[in-house]
matplotlib code that plots the C-alpha trace (Angstrom):
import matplotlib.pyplot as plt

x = [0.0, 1.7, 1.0, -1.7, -3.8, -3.1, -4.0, -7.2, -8.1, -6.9, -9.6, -12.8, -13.3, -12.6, -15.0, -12.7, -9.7, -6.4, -3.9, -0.3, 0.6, -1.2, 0.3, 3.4, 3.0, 1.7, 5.0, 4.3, 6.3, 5.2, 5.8, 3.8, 0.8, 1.3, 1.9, -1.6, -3.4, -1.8, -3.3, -7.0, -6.6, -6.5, -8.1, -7.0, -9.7, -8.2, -4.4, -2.4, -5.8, -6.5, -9.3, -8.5, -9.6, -11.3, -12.2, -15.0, -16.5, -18.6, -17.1, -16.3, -18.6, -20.1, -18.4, -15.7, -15.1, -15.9, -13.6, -10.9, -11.5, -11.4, -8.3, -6.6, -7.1, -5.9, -3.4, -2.9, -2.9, -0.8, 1.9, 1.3, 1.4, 4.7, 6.1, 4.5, 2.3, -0.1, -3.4, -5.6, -7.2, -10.7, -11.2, -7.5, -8.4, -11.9, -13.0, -14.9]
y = [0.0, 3.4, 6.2, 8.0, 4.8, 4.9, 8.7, 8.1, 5.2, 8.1, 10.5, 8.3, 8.4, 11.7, 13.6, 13.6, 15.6, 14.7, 17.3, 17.6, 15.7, 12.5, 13.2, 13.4, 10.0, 8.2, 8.9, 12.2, 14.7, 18.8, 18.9, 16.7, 17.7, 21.1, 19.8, 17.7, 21.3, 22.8, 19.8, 20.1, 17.0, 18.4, 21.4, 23.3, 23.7, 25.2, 25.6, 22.5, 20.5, 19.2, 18.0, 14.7, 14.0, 17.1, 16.6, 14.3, 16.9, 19.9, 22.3, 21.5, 19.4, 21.1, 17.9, 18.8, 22.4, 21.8, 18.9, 20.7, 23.6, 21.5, 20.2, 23.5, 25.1, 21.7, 22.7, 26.2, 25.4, 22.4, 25.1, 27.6, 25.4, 24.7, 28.2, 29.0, 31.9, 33.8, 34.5, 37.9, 37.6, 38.6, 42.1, 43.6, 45.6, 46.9, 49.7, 52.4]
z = [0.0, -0.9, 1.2, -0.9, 0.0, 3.3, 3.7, 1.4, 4.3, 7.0, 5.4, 4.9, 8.4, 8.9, 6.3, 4.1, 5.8, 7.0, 8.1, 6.9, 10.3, 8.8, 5.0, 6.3, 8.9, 6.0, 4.1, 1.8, 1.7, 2.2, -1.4, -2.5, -0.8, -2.4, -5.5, -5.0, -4.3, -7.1, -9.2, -8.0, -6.8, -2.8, -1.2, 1.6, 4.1, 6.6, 7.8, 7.9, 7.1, 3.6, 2.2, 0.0, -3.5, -4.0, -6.9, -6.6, -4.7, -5.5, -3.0, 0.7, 2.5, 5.6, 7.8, 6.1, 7.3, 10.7, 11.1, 9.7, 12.0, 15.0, 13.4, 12.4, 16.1, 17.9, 15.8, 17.0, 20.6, 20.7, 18.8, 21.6, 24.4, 22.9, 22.5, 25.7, 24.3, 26.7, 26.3, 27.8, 30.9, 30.2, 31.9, 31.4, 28.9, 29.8, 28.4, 31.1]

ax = plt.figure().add_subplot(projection="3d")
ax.plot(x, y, z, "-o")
ax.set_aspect("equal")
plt.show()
């Protein structure tokens, strides 16, 4: 099994989306995921998330966007956690 087969098995039980984590697992490279979006072939749904075989779709399904936001701010936090960002206490910067 090569790994377009395995990410195609990764994404029919995802709606569809794998991020570039899972591409990259399954053993494609950042390059040729772009080169799949450049082809039509993949859409990006949101950042770092893909969705595969586009396609054979007419536009992005609506389980589709939603996974990959959940995906794409996982995504975002897990980076901040790691750079230690802060976030604003609510109330700091009230306005009187």
């Amino acid at each position: 099994m090569d790994a377009l087969d395995v990410v195609r098995r990764v994404a029919a039980v995802r709606d569809g989306v794998v991020t570039l984590r899972q591409a990259r697992a399954a053993g494609l490279t950042a390059h040729e995921v772009q080169r799949l979006c450049r082809a039509g072939r993949w859409r990006v749904v949101a950042r770092g998330t893909y969705l595969v075989d586009a396609d054979l779709y007419d536009g992005v399904p609506r389980a589709a966007r939603i996974r990959a936001a959940v995906a794409s701010f996982r995504a975002s936090r897990s980076r901040c956690a790691r750079n230690g960002c802060r976030t604003a206490r609510a109330g700091r910067s009230a306005v009187h």
